[in-house]
C-alpha positions in Angstrom: 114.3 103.0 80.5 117.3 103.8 81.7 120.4 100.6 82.1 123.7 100.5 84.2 126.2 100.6 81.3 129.7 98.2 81.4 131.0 97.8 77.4 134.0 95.8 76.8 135.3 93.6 74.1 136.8 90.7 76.1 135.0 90.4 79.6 134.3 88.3 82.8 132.9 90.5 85.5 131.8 88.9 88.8 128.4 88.3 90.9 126.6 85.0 91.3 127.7 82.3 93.1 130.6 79.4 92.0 130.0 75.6 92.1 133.4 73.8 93.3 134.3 72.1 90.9 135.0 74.6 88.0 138.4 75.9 85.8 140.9 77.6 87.0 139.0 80.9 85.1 136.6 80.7 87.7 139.4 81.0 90.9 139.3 84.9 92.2 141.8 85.9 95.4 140.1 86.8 98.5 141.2 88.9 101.2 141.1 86.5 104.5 139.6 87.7 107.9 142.0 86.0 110.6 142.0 86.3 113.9 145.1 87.0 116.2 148.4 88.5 115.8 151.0 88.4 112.9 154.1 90.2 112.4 154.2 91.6 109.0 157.3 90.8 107.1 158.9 90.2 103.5 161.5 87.9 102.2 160.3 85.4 104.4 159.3 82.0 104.1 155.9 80.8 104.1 155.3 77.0 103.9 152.8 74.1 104.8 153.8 71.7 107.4 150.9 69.2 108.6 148.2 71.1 107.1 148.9 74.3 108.8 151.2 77.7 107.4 154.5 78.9 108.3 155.3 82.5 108.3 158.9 81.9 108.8 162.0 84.5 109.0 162.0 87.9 106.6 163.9 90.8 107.8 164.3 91.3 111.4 164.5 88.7 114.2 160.6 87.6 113.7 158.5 85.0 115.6 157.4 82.6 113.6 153.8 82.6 112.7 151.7 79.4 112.4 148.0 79.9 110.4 145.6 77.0 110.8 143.1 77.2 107.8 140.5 75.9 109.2 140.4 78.5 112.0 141.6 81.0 110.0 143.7 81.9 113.4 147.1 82.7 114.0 149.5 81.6 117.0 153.1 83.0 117.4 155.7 80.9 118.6 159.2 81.8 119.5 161.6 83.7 117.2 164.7 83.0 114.9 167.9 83.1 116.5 168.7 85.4 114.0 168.3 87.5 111.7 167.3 84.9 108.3 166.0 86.1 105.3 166.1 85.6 101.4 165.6 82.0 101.1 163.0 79.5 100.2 162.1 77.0 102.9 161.9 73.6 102.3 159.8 70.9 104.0 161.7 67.2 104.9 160.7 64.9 107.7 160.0 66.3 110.5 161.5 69.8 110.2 161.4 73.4 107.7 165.0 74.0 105.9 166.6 77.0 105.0 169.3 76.7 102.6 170.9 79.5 101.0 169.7 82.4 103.1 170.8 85.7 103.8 171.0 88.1 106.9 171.9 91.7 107.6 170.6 94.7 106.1 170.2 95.9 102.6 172.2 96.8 100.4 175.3 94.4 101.8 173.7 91.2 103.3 175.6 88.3 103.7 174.9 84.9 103.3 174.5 82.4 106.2 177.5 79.9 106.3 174.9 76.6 107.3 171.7 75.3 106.7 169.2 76.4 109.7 166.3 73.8 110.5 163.4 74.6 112.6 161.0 71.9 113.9 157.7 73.1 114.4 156.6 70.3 116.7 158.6 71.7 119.3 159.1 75.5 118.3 163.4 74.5 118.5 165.9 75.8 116.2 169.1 74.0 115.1 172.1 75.0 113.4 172.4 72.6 110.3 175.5 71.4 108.4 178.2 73.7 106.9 177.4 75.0 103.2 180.7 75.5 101.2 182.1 78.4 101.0 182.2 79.3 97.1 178.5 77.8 97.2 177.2 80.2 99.8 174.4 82.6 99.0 171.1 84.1 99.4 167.9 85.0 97.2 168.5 81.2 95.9 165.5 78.9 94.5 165.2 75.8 96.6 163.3 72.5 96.6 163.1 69.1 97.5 163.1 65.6 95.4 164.0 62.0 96.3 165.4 63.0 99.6 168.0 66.1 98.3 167.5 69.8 99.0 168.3 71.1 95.4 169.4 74.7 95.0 169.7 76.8 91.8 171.3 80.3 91.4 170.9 83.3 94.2 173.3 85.7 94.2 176.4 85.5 96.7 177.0 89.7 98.2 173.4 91.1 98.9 172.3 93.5 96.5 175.6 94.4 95.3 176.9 91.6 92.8 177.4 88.0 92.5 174.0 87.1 90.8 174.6 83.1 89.8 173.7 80.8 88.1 175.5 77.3 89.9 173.4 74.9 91.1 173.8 72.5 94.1 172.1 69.7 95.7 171.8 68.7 99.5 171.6 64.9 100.8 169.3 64.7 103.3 170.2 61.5 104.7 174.4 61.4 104.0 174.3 65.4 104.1 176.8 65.7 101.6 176.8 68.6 99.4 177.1 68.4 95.8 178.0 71.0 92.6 175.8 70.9 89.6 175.7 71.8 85.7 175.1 75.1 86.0 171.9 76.4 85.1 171.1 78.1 81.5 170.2 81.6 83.0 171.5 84.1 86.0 169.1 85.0 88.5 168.2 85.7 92.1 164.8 86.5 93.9 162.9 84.1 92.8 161.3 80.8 93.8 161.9 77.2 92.2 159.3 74.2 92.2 159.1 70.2 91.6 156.7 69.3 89.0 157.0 66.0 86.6 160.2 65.1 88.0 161.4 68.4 86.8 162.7 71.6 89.0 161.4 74.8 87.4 163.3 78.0 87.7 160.7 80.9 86.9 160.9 84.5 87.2 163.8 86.4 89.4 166.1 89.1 88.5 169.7 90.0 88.1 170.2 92.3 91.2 174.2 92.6 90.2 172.5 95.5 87.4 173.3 99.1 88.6 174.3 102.0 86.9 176.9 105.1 88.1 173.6 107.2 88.1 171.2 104.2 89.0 172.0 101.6 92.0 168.7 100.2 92.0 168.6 99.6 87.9 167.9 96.1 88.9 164.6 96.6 89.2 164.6 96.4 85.8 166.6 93.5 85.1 163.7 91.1 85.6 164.4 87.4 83.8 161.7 85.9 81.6 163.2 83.1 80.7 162.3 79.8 82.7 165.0 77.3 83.1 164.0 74.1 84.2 166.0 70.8 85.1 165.3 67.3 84.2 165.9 64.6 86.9 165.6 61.8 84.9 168.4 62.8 82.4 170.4 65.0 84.9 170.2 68.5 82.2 169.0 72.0 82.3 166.3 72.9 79.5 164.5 76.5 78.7 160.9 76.2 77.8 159.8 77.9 74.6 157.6 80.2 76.2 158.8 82.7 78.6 157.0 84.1 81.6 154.4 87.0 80.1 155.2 89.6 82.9 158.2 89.2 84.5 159.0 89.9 88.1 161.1 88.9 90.7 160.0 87.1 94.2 156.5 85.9 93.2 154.9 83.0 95.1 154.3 79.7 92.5 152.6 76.1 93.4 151.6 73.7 91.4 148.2 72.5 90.8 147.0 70.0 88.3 148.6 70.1 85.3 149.6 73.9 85.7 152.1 76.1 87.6 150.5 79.2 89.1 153.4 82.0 89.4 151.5 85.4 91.2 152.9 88.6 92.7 156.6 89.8 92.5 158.5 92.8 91.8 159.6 95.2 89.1 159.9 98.2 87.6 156.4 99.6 88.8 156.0 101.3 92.3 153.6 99.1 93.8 154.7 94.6 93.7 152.3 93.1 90.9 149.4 91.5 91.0 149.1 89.5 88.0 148.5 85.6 88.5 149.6 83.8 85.4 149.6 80.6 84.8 151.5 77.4 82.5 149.7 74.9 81.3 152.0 71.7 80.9 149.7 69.9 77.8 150.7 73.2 75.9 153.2 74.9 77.1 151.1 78.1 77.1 150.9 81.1 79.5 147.6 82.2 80.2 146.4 85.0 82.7 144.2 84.4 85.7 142.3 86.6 87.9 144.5 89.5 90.0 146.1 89.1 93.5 143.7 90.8 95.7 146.9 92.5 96.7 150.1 91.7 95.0 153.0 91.4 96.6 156.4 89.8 96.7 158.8 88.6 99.0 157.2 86.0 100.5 156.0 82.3 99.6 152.8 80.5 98.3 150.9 77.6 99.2 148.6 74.8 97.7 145.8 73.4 100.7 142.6 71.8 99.5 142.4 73.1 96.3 142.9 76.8 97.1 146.4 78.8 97.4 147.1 80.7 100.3 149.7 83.5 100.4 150.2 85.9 103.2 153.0 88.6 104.1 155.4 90.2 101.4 155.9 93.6 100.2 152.9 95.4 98.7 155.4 98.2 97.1 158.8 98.1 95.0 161.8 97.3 97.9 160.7 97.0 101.3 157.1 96.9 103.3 155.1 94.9 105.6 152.2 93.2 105.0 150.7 91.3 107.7 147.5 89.9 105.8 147.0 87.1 104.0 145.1 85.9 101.3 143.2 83.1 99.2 142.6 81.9 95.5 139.3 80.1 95.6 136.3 79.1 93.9 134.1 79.7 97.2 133.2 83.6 96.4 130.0 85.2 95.2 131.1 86.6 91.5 129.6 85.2 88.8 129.9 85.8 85.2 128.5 89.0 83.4 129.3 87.5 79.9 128.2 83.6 79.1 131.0 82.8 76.8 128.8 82.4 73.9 126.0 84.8 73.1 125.3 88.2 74.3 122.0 87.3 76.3 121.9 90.1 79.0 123.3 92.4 76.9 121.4 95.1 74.3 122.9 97.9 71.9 122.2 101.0 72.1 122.7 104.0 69.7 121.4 107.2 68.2 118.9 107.0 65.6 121.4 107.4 62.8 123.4 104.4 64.1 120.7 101.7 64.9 120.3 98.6 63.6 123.9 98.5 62.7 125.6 95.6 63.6 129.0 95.9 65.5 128.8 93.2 68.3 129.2 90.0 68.2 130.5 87.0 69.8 133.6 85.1 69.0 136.0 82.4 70.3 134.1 82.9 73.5 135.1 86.6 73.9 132.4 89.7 73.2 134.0 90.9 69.6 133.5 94.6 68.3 134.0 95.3 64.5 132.9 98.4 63.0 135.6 98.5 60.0 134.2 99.4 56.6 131.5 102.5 58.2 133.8 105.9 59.2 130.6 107.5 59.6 129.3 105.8 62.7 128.8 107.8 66.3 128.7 105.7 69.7 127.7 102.6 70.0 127.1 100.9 73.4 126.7 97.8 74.5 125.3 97.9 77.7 124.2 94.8 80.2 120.5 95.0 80.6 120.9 94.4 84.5 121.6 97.3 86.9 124.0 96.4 89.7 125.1 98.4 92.7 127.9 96.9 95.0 130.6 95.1 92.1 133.7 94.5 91.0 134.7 94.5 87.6 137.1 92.3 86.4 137.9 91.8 82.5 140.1 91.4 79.8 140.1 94.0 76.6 142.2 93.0 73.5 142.7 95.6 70.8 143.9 94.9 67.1 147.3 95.6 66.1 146.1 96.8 62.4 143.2 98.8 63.4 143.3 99.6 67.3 140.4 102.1 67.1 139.4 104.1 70.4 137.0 103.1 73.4 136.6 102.3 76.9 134.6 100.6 79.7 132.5 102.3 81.2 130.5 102.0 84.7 128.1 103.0 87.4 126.8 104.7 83.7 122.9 105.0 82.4 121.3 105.5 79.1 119.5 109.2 79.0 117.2 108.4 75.4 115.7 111.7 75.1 118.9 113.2 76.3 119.8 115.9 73.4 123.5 115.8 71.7 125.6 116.8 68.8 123.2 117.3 65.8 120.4 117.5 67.8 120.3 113.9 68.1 118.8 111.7 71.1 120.6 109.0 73.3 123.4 109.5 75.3 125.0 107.5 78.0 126.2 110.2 81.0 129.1 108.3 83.6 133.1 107.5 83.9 134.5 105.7 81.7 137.9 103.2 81.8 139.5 104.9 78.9 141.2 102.2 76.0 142.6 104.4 74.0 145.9 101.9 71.8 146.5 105.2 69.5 147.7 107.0 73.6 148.6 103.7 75.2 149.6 105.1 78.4 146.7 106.5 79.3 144.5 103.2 79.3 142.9 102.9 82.8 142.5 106.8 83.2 138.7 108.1 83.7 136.9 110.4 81.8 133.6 111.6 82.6 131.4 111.4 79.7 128.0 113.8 80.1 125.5 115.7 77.6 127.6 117.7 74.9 130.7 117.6 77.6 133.3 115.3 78.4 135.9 115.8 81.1 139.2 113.6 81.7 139.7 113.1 85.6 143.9 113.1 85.9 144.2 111.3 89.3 148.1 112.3 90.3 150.4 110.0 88.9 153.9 110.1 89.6 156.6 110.1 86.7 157.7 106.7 87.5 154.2 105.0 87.1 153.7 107.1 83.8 156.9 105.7 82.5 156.0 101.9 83.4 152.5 102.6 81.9 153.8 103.0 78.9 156.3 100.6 78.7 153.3 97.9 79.3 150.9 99.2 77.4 153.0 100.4 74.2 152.0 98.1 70.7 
């Protein structure tokens, strides 16, 4: 009988339907269907005010935007009075703050000399109190706690030079303006976040890096490290574990005891789509499911126990996007692999290899171990269900000491009197996801596996992506 084939070491691929009250391993992102107009943006603002979203500044003189979740509408409202973009708005009272922005165009922005506040109960926009001049600058992290705006790094000429790392606070009620200890690390383009009376610091770059040959190096200069300052004993800490994939503008929240940091820029052509996530109990980075779309350059938010983020930049440097999307549990995936047996799932091999006993299950992952026989052909694991309309999510982990060669493949079936090599019967015809740690750079390519002929399928791939494919994937 012949089976859809999907083999993998490590995998969680989607189509059921989700309970509500389940891990974060069970979140996916969703693309949202709204109705009315939005003006795509990046380096904006997007914040919560009074349970609807705020698509606020970015480059150009925007409208602001206003999303009501539970319409999944948008309404525009008036514009900025200016040019404002590179900052991270800031909720207080009745009214969004923008402290440490930017305007102008690229690569020699300048940064606003006051703090802008806009009051979305009546659409109005006022000019704020005076920022000092040696603490003016834009691409800062910004964030409230105990009634102070506190703001950490940026950089102070555009995307020229001045990346910083000073740190200031803003009293809300005296609005006096304060210098801090500086903070451990440079960095600009990122976001910061309150959490355990604590403001976090995470991702960002140094956009002051350029080379004679190479303005734009700072693509490159992404900042792991995560900085974070202590309220109660007034001092900047680095946690132990630095961010896995670093990248610059990424949205974060905070949910539970974990910080959720998704999206941002790099090296690559196209923004990131990795969602990864810090647990607090451990102080561990773990990786959640993609961004629908990643992006950077704009903000995220936490409503009802889903996060929302919408505009940014789907590519490296500028773009537009005018779509928003949504982490949630309410989707119809469902789990291809249980997490502890491989019900669902049978082996299959030529006559020579049957019986033999590579897959297992381990530490909740599907574990494949062939060491000790050389003289083994393929062996599949397939799942017994066929499926038609998917997506395939998973994660594959290969060994360090003995990294092997396979793949996953898909939309695949099992041909048993199909003749091969040594005139022996079974083979699986379809494309395959190739994982192959000996040519690390090539994992993700397809090859098209069929009787007594297999065929790689080279999609185009520009120099650049070949280069950053093998700087990710290299052991």
């Amino acid at each position: 009988m012949n089976k859809l084939l999907i083999t993998t070491l490590f995998c969680t691929i989607i189509t059921g339907s989700v309970s509500k009250a389940q891990p974060l391993a069970d979140y996916r992102w969703l693309p949202i269907e709204a109705k009315g107009e939005v003006v795509g943006r990046h380096e904006n603002g997007f914040i919560e005010y009074k349970d609807k979203f705020y698509l606020i500044g970015g480059r150009g003189v925007n409208p602001v935007n206003v999303f009501d979740p539970k319409t999944s509408a948008w309404e525009t409202k008036g514009k900025s009075p200016m040019e404002i973009h590179h900052f991270q708005a800031v909720v207080y009272g009745d009214a969004i703050y923008l402290v440490g922005a930017m305007t102008g165009g690229y690569p020699k922005e300048t940064p606003l000399e006051n703090i802008w506040v806009y009051y979305p109960e009546t659409d109005k926009w006022e000019k704020g109190d005076e920022i000092p001049v040696s603490r003016r600058r834009g691409g800062a992290g910004a964030a409230v706690y105990n009634d102070k705006i506190y703001i950490a790094c940026g950089i102070k000429f555009g995307h020229t030079s001045g990346t910083t790392n000073m740190s200031d606070s803003y009293d809300l009620k005296t609005g006096k303006w304060e210098e801090l200890t500086d903070a451990p690390h440079l960095r600009d383009h990122f976001p910061a976040i309150v959490a355990n009376d604590k403001m976090y610091c995470i991702g960002g770059r140094n956009t002051s890096v350029h080379y004679p040959d190479d303005f734009g190096a700072f693509f490159s200069a992404t900042i792991s490290a995560v900085d974070y300052f202590d309220f109660k004993d007034d001092k900047w800490y680095t946690l132990k574990e630095p961010l896995p994939v670093p990248t610059a503008a990424g949205g974060i929240v905070k949910m539970n005891n974990y910080l959720l940091y998704m999206g941002g820029e790099g090296v690559q052509s196209q923004a990131y789509n990795e969602t990864q996530c810090l647990d607090f109990s451990t102080g561990l980075w773990s990786q959640l499911a993609p961004m629908h779309t990643g992006r950077h350059g704009s903000g995220a938010i936490l409503h009802n126990n889903k996060i929302y983020i919408a505009a940014g930049s789907p590519n490296k440097g500028g773009g537009n996007l005018p779509t928003i999307d949504v982490f949630t549990t309410n989707h119809n995936y469902g789990k291809l692999f249980d997490g502890k047996s491989l019900n669902g799932w049978q082996v299959k091999a030529q006559k020579k290899d049957q019986g033999k006993n590579f897959w297992s299950v381990e530490n909740g992952a599907i574990y494949c171990n062939s060491m000790g026989d050389t003289e083994h052909g393929y062996v599949w694991l397939l799942s017994e269900k066929e499926y038609g309309d998917f997506e395939l999510r998973l994660k594959f982990r290969v060994s360090h000491e003995h990294k092997g060669n396979a793949g996953v493949q898909f939309r695949s079936r099992y041909d048993e009197e199909a003749i091969v090599l040594e005139n022996e019967k079974g083979w699986l015809d379809g494309p395959q996801a190739d994982i192959d740690p000996h040519s690390p750079w090539r994992n993700g390519l397809i090859c098209i596996f069929l009787v007594n002929f297999i065929k790689w399928k080279f999609v185009q791939i520009q120099e650049e992506l070949i280069y950053a494919l093998k700087k990710r994937f290299y052991f």
